[in-house]
VOPAGU-2260 file (C-alpha; in pm, 1 decimal, decimal comma):
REM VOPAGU-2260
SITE   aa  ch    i         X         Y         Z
SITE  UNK   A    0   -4652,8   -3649,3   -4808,3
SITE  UNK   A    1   -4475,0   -3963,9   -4839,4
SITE  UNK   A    2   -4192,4   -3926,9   -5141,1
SITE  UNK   A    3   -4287,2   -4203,7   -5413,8
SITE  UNK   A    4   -4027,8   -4471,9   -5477,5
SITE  UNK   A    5   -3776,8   -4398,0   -5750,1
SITE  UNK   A    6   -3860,8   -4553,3   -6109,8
SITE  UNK   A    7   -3538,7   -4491,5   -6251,5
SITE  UNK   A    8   -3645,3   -4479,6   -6707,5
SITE  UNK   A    9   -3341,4   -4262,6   -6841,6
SITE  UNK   A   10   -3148,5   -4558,8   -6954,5
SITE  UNK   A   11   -3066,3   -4470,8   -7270,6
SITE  UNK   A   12   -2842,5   -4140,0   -7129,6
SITE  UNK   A   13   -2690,2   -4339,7   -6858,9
SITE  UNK   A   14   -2774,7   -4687,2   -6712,9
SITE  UNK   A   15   -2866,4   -4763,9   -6389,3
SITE  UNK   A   16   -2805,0   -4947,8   -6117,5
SITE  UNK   A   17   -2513,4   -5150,3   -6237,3
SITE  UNK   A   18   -2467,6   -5505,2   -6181,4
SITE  UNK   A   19   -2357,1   -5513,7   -5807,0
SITE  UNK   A   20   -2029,2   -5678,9   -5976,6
SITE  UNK   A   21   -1939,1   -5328,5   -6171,5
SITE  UNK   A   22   -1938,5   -5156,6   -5797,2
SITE  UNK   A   23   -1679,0   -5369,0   -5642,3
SITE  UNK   A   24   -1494,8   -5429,4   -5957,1
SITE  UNK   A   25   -1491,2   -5037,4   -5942,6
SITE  UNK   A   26   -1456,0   -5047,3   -5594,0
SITE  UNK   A   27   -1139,0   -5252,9   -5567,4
SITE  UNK   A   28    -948,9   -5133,2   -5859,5
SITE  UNK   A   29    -976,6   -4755,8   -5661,9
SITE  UNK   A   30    -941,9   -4857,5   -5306,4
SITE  UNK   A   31    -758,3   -5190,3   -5302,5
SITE  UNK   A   32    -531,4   -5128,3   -5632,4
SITE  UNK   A   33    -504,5   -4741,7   -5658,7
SITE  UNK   A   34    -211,7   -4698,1   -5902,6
SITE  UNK   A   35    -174,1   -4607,2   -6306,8
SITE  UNK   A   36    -172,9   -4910,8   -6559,1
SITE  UNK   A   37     115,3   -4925,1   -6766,0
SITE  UNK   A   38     335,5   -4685,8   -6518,1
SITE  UNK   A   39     502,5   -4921,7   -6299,3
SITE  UNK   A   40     664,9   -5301,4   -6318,2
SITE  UNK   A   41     524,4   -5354,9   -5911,1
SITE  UNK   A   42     250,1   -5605,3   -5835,3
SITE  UNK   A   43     -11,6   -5363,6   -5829,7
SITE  UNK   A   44      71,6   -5185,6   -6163,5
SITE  UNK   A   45      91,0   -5515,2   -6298,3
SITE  UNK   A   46    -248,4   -5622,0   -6217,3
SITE  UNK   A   47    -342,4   -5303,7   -6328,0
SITE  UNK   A   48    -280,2   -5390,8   -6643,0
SITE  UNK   A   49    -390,4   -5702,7   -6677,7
SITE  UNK   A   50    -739,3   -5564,3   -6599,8
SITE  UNK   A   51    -727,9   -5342,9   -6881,1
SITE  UNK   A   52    -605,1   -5613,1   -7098,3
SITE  UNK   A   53    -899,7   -5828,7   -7020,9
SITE  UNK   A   54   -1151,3   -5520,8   -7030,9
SITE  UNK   A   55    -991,0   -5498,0   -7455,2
SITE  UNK   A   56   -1101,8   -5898,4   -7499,8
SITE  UNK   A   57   -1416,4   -5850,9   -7390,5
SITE  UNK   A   58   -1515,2   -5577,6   -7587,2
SITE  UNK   A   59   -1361,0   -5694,8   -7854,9
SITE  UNK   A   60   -1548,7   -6020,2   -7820,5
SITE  UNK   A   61   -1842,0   -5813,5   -7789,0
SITE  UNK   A   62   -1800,6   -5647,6   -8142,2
SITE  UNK   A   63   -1710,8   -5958,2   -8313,4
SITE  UNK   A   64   -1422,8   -6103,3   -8248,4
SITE  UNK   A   65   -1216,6   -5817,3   -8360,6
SITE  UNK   A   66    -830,5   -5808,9   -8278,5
SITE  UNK   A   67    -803,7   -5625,7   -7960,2
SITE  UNK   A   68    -498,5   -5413,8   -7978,0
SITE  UNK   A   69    -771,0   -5228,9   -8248,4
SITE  UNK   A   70    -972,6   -5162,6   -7932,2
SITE  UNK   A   71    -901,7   -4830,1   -7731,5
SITE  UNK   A   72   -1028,8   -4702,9   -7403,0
SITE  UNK   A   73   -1107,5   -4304,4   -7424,5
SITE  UNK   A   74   -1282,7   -4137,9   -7147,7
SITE  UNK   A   75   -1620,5   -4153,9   -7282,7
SITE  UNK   A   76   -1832,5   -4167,7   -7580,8
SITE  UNK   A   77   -1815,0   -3846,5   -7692,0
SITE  UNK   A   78   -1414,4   -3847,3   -7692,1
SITE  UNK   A   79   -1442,6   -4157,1   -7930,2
SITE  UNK   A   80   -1628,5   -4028,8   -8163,7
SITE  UNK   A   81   -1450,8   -3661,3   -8183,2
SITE  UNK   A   82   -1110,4   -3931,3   -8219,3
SITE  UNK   A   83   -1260,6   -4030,9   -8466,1
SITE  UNK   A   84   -1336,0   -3768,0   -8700,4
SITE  UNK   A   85   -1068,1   -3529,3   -8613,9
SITE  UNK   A   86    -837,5   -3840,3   -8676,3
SITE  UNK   A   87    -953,8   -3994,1   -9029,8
SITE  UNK   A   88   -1149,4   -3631,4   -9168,0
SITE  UNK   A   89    -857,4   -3398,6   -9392,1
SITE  UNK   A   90    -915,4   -3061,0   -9526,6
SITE  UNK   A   91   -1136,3   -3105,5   -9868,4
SITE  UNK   A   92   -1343,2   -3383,0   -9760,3
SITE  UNK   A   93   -1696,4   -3451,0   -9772,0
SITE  UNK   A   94   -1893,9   -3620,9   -9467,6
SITE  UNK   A   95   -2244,7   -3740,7   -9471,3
SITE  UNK   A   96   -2407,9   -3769,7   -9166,9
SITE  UNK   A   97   -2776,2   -3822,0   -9059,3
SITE  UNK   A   98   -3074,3   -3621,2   -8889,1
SITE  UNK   A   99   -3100,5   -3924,3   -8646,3
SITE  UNK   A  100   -2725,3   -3882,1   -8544,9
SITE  UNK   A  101   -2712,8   -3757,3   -8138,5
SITE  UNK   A  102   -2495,7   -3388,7   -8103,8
SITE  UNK   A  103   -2175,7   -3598,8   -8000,8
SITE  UNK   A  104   -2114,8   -3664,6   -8446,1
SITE  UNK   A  105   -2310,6   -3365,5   -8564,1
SITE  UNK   A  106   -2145,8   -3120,1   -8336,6
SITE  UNK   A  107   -1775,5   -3154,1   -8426,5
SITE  UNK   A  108   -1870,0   -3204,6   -8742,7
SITE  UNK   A  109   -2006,8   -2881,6   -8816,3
SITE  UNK   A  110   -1735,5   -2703,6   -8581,2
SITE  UNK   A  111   -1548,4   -2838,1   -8880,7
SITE  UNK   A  112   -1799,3   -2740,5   -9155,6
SITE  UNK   A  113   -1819,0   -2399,0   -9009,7
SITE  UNK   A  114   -1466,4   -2391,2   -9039,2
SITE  UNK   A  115   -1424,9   -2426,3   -9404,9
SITE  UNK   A  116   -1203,3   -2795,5   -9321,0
SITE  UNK   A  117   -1498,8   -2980,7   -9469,9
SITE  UNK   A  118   -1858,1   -2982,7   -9624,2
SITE  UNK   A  119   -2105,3   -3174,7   -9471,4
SITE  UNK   A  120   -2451,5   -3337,7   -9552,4
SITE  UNK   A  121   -2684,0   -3388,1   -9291,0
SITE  UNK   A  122   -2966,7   -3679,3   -9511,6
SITE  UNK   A  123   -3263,9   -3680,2   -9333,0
SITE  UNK   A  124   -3510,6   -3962,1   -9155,9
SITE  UNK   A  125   -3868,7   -4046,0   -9131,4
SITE  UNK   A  126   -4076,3   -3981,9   -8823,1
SITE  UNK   A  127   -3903,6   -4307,0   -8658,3
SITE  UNK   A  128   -3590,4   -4190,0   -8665,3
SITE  UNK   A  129   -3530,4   -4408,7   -9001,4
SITE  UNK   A  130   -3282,0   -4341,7   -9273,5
SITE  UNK   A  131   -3327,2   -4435,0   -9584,0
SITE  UNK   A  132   -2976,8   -4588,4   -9743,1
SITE  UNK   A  133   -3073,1   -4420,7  -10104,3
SITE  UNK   A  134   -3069,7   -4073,2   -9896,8
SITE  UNK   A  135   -2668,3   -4138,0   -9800,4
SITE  UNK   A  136   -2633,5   -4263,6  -10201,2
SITE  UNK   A  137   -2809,1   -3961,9  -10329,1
SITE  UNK   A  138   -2558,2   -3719,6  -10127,1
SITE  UNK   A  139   -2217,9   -3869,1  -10205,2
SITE  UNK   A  140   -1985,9   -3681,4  -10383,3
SITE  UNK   A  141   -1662,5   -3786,2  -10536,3
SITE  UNK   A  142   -1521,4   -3612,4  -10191,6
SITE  UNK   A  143   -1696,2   -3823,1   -9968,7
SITE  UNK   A  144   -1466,0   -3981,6   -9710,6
SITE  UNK   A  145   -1620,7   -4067,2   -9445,4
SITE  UNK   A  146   -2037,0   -4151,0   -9338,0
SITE  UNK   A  147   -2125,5   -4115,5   -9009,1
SITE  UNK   A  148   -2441,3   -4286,8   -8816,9
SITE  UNK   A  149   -2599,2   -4358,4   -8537,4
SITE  UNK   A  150   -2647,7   -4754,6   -8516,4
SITE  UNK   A  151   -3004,6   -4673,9   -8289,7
SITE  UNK   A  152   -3176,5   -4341,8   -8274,3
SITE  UNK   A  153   -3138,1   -4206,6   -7885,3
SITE  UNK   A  154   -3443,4   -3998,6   -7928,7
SITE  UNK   A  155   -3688,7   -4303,8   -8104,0
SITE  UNK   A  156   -3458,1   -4644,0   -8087,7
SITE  UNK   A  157   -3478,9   -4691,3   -8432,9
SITE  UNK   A  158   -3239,0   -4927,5   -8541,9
SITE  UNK   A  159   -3066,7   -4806,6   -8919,9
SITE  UNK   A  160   -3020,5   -5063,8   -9133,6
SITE  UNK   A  161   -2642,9   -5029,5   -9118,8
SITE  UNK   A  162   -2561,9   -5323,1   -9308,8
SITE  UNK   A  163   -2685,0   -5202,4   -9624,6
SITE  UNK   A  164   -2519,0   -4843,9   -9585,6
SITE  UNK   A  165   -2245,6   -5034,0   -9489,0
SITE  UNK   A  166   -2253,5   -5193,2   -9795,4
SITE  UNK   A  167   -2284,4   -4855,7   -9992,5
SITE  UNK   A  168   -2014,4   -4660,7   -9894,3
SITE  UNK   A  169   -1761,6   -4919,6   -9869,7
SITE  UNK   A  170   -1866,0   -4998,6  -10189,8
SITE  UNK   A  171   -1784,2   -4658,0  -10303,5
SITE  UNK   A  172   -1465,3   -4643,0  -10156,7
SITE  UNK   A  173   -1545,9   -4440,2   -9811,3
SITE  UNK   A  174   -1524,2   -4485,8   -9427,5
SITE  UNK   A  175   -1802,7   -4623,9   -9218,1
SITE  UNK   A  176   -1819,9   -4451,7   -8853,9
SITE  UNK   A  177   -2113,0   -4590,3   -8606,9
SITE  UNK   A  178   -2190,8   -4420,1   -8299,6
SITE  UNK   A  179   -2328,0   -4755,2   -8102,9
SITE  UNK   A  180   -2405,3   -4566,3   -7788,3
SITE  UNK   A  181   -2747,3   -4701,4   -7812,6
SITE  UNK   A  182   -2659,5   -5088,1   -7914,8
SITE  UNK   A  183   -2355,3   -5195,6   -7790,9
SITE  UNK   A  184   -2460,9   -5408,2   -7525,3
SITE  UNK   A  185   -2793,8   -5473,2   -7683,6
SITE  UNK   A  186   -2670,1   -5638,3   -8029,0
SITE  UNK   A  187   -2520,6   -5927,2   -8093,3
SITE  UNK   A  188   -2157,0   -5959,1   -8165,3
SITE  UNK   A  189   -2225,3   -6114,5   -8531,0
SITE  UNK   A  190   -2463,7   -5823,9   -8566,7
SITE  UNK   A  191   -2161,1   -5620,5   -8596,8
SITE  UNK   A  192   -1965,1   -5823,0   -8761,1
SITE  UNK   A  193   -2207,2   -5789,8   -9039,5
SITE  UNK   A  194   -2216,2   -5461,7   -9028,2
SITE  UNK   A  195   -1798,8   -5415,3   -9095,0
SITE  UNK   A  196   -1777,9   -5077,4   -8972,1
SITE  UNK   A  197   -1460,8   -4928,8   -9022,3
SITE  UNK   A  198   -1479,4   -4727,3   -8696,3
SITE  UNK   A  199   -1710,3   -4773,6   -8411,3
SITE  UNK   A  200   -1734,7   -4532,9   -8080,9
SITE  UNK   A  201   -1972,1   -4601,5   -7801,3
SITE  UNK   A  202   -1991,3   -4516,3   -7416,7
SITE  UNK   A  203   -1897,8   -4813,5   -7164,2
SITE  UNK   A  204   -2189,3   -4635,5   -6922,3
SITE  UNK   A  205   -2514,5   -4725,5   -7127,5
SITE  UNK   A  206   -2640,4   -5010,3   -7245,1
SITE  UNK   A  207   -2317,3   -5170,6   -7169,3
SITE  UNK   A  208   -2375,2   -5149,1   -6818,0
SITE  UNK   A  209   -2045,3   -4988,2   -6676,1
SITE  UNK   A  210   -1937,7   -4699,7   -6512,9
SITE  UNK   A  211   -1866,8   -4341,1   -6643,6
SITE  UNK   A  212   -1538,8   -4229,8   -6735,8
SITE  UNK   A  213   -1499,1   -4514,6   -7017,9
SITE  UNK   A  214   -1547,8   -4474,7   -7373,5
SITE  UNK   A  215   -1499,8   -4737,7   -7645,2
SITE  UNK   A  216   -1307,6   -4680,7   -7959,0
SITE  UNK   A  217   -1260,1   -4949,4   -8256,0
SITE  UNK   A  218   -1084,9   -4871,0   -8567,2
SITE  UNK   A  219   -1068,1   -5171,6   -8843,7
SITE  UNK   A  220    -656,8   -5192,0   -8924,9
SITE  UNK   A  221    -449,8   -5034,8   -9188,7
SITE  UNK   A  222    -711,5   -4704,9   -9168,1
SITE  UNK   A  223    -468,6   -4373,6   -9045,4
SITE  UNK   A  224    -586,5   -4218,2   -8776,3
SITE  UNK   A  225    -389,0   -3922,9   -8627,4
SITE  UNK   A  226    -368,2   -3867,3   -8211,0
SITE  UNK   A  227    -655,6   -3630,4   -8078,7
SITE  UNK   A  228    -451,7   -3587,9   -7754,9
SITE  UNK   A  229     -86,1   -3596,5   -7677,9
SITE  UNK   A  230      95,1   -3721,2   -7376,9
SITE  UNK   A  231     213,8   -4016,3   -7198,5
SITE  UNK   A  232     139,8   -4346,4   -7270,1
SITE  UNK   A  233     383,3   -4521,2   -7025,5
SITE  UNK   A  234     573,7   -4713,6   -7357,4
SITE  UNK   A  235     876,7   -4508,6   -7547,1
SITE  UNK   A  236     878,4   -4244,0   -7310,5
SITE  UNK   A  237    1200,7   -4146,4   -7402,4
SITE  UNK   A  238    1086,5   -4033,7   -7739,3
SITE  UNK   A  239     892,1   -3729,7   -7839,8
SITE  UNK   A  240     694,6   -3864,1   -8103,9
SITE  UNK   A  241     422,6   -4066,3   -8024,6
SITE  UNK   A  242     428,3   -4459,4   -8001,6
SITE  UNK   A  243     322,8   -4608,2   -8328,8
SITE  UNK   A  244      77,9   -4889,3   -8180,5
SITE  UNK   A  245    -313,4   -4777,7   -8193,8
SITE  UNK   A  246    -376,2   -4812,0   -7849,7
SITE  UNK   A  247     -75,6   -4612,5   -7699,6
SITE  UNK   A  248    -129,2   -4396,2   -7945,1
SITE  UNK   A  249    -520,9   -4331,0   -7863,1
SITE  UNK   A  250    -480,7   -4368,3   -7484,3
SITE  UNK   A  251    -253,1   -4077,7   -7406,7
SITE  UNK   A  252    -248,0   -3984,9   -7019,4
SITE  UNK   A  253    -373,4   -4211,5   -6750,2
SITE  UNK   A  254    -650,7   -4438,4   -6791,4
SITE  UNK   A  255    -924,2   -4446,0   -6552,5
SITE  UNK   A  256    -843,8   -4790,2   -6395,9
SITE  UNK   A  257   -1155,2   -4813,1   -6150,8
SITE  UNK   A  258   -1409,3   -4719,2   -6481,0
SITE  UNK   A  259   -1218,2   -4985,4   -6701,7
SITE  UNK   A  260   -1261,9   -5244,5   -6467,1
SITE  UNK   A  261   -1605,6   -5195,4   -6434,9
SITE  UNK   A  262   -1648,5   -5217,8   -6760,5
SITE  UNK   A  263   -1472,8   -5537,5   -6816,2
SITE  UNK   A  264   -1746,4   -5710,5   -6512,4
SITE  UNK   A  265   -2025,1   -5523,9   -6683,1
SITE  UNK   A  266   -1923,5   -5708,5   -7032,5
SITE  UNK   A  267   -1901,7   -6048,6   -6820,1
SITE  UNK   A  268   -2254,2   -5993,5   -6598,3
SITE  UNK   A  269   -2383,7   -5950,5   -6994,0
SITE  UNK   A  270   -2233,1   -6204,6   -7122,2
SITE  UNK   A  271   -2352,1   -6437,6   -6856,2
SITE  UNK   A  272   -2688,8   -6352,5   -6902,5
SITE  UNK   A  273   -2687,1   -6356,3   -7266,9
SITE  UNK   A  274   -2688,6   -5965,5   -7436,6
SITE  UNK   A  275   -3012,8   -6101,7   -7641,4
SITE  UNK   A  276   -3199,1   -6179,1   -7338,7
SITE  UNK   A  277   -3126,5   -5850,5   -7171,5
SITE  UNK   A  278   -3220,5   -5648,6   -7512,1
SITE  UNK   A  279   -3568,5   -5808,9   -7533,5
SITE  UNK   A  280   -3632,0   -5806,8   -7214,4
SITE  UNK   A  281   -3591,7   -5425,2   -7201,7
SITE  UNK   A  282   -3772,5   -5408,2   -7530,4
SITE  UNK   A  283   -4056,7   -5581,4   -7427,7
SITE  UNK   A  284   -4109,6   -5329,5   -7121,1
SITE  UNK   A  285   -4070,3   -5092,2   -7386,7
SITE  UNK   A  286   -4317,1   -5206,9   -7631,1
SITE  UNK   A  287   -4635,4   -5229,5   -7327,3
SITE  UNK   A  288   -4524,0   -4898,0   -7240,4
SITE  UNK   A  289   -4525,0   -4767,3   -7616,6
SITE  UNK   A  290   -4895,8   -4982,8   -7643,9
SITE  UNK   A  291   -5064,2   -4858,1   -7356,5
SITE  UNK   A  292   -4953,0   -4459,8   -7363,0
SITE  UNK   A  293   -5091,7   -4443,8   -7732,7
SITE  UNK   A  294   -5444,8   -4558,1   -7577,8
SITE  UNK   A  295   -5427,3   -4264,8   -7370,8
SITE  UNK   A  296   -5609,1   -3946,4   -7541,9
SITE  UNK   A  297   -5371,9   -3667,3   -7632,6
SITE  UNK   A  298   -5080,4   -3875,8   -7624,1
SITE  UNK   A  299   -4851,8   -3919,2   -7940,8
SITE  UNK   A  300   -4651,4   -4137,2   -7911,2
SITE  UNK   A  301   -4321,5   -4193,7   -8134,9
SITE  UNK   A  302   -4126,4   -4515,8   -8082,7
SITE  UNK   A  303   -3976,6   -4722,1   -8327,4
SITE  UNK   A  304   -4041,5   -5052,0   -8089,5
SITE  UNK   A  305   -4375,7   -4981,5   -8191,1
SITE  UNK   A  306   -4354,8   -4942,8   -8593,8
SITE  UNK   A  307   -4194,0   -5109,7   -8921,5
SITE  UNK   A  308   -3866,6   -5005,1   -8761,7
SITE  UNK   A  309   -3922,2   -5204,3   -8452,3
SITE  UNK   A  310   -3703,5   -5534,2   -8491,8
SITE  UNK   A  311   -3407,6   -5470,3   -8327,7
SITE  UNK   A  312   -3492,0   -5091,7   -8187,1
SITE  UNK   A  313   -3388,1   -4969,0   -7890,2
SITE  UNK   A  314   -3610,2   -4993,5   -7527,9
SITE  UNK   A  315   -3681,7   -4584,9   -7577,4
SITE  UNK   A  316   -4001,2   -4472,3   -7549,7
SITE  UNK   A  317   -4055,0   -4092,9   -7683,5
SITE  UNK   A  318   -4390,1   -3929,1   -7643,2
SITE  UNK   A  319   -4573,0   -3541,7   -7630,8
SITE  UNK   A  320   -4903,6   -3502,1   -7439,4
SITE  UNK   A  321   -5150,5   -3268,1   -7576,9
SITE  UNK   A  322   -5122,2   -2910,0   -7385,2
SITE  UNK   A  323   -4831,6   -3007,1   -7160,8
SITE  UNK   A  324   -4482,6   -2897,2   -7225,5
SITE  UNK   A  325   -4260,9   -3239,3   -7248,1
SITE  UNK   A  326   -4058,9   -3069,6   -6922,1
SITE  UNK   A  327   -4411,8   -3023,4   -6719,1
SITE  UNK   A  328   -4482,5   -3397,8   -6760,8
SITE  UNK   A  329   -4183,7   -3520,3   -6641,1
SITE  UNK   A  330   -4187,5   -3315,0   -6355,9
SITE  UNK   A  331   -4515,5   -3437,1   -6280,1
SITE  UNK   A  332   -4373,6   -3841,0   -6339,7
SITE  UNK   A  333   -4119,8   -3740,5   -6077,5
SITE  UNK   A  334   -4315,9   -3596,7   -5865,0
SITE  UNK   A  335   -4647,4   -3851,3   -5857,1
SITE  UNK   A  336   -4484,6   -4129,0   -5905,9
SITE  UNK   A  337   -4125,5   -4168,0   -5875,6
SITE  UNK   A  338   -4079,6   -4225,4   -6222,4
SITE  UNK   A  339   -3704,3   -4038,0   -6375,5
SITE  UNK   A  340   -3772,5   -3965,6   -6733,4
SITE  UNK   A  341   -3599,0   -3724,4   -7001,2
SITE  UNK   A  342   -3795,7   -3397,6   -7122,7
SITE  UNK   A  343   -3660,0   -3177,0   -7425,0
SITE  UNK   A  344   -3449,6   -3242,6   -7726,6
SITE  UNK   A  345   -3191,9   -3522,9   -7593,0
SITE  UNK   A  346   -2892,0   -3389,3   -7735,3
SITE  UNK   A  347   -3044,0   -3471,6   -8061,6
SITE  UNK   A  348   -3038,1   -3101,5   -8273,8
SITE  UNK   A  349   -3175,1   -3201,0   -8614,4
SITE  UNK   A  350   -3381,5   -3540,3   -8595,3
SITE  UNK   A  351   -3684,5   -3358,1   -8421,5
SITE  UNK   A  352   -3736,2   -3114,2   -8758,4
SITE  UNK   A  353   -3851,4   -3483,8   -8877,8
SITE  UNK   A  354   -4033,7   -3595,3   -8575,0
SITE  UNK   A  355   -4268,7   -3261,1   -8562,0
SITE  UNK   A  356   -4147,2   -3210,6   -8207,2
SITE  UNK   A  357   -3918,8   -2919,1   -8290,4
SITE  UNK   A  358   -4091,6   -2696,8   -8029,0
SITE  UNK   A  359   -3992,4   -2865,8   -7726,7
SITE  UNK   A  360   -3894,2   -3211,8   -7782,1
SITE  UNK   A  361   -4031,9   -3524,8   -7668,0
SITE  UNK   A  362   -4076,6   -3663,8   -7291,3
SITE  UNK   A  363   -3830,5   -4002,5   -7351,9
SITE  UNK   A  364   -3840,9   -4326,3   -7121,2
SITE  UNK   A  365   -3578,5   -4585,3   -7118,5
SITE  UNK   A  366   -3593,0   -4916,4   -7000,4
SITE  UNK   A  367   -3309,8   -5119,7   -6834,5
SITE  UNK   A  368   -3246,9   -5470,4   -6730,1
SITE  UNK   A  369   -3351,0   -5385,5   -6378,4
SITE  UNK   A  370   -3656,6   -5214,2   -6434,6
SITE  UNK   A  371   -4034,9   -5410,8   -6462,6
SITE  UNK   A  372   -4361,4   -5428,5   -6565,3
SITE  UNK   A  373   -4441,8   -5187,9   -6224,8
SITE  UNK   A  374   -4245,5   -4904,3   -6392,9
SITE  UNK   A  375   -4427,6   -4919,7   -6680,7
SITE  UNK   A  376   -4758,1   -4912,7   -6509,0
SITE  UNK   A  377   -4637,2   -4572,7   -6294,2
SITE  UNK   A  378   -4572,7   -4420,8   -6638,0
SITE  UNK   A  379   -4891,7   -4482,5   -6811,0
SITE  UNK   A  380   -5111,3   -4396,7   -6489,2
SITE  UNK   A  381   -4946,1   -4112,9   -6409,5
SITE  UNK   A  382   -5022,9   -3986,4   -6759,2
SITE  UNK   A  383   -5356,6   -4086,5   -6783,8
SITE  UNK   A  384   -5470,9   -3906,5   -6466,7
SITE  UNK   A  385   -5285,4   -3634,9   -6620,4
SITE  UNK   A  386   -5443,9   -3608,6   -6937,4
SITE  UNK   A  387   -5788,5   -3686,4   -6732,6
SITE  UNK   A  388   -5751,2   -3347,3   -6548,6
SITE  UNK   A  389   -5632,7   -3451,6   -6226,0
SITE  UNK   A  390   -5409,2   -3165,3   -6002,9
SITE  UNK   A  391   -5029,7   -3272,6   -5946,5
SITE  UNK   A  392   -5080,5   -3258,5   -5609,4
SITE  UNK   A  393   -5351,3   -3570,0   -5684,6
SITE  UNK   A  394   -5168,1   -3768,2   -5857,4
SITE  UNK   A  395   -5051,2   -4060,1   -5690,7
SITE  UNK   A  396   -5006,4   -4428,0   -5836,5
């Protein structure tokens, strides 16, 4: 039997394809340049560094203008954000962070918690993935430092309304951290400027369209934030102490040229085609999808694109089928149709207590700037001849 063609809908974990311009940015800063930034005065090392340079104005750019030497490159998303806390949390202080929040925050959090180094609130959310700002103002304590949120829900797209908890806590004298794995790239760069976070972390290999092995790390200036790692930096190497400016001190060890460079053409292919027009573009795919599977009998489906949440959500599509494990169904939209989609609890340990999926999590579409209306269509067909009794074996769209 002929293999179906692949529908590629797990966007919000990692995107792809990638603008053909990531590839040979990639390409040419592994093959063609192949040496360490920052290590070397020679032509290559040089360019090297300029690449890197450019990769820290575009992001900036991206969230707002910021001043770029506040911009750091870590290898991922998830190294941001434990930089983060381990860097601004100190023994005694109290963190409020949300149901909503993906395991990246909540984990090292309560590896810290369970440690005795801090206490920790975990406010809950509505079955959108929603959290209510009076929730965070109902559990601060006079020990709160720091609040910790996810800008968009990975498991609903529900956008928080992070201006107004903004607003709260720096009001009350605390730290603002937002995990924008699921909106940088997606909002609008005086979206986040708004918002005035006081440390952001994201992932250059979602929404942002880049490669793996790049993380994003902001951190507003004159807030303290101690090295998570050690090592060289290529500047005052003949110290032991490490170098007092925030990105050498953040970036310790080599930075993954090839992944950086990518990033920097993903942030250009976006900005050429306008990060607003890409967002609702993969929102509106989103939306049809959300509209037509919650026509289907059996199917719940639980997407914020779809609700009062909606403006601004992410393209993520969760949804359970009626006497299917979320696992068996997207086997079966692999198998049928082609279509890549997420079963279980997507790294995402407490927000499913609130979305009544806490026995096996939710099946979860994503949809990116190269997907279309086709994709959609595989999704809902495929579940309808599901739910309509057809054998796996028969369903073909």
């Amino acid at each position: 039997m002929k293999k179906p063609v692949r529908r590629y809908l797990d966007n919000a974990a990692t995107s792809w394809p990638k603008p053909q311009g990531v590839y040979e940015a990639w390409e040419r800063a592994g093959r063609s340049l192949g040496v360490a930034a920052g290590r070397g005065a020679y032509g290559e090392a040089v360019e090297a560094g300029r690449i890197i340079d450019r990769a820290r104005s575009l992001v900036a750019a991206m969230l707002g203008g910021v001043e770029p030497d506040c911009v750091a490159f870590p290898a991922g998303g998830t190294l941001a954000l434990n930089m983060a806390i381990h860097g601004v949390v100190q023994a005694g202080d109290h963190v409020i962070a949300t149901a909503a929040d993906h395991n990246a925050t909540l984990r090292p959090l309560h590896w810290l918690a369970s440690r005795g180094v801090i206490t920790l609130d975990i406010v809950p959310c509505d079955r959108s993935g929603r959290v209510d700002p009076a929730s965070i103002a109902a559990a601060w304590r006079s020990a709160t430092r720091l609040v910790a949120i996810s800008h968009a829900s990975n498991v609903t797209g529900a956008l928080q309304d992070a201006v107004t908890i903004a607003r709260l806590v720096h009001n009350r004298g605390g730290l603002l951290l937002l995990d924008a794995a699921q909106t940088l790239g997606h909002v609008s760069a005086p979206e986040f400027t708004a918002i005035g976070a006081d440390i952001l972390a994201a992932p250059a290999h979602k929404w942002v369209l880049g490669p793996m092995g790049a993380g994003i790390l902001f951190v507003r200036p004159g807030i303290a934030i101690a090295p998570f790692v050690q090592g060289g930096t290529g500047s005052s190497s003949d110290r032991l102490e490490m170098p007092a400016g925030f990105t050498d001190r953040m970036e310790a060890g080599t930075p993954d040229l090839p992944a950086i460079a990518g990033l920097a053409a993903a942030v250009e292919w976006l900005e050429a085609q306008s990060v607003l027009s890409v967002a609702a573009a993969c929102r509106a795919l989103a939306l049809d999808c959300a509209l037509r599977l919650a026509e289907v009998p059996g199917v719940d489906v639980i997407a914020a694109v779809t609700g009062s949440a909606a403006v601004g959500s992410a393209p993520i599509v969760s949804f359970t089928v009626d006497g299917f494990d979320p696992a068996e169904v997207a086997a079966v939209l692999e198998q049928a149709a082609g279509v890549q989609a997420r079963s279980g609890f997507h790294c995402a340990a407490r927000v499913h207590e609130h979305l009544g999926t806490a026995a096996g999590g939710t099946v979860r579409v994503s949809f990116g700037p190269f997907n279309a209306a086709e994709d959609v269509d595989a999704v809902v067909n495929t579940v309808a001849l599901l739910v309509g009794g057809e054998s796996v074996s028969s369903v073909r769209v």
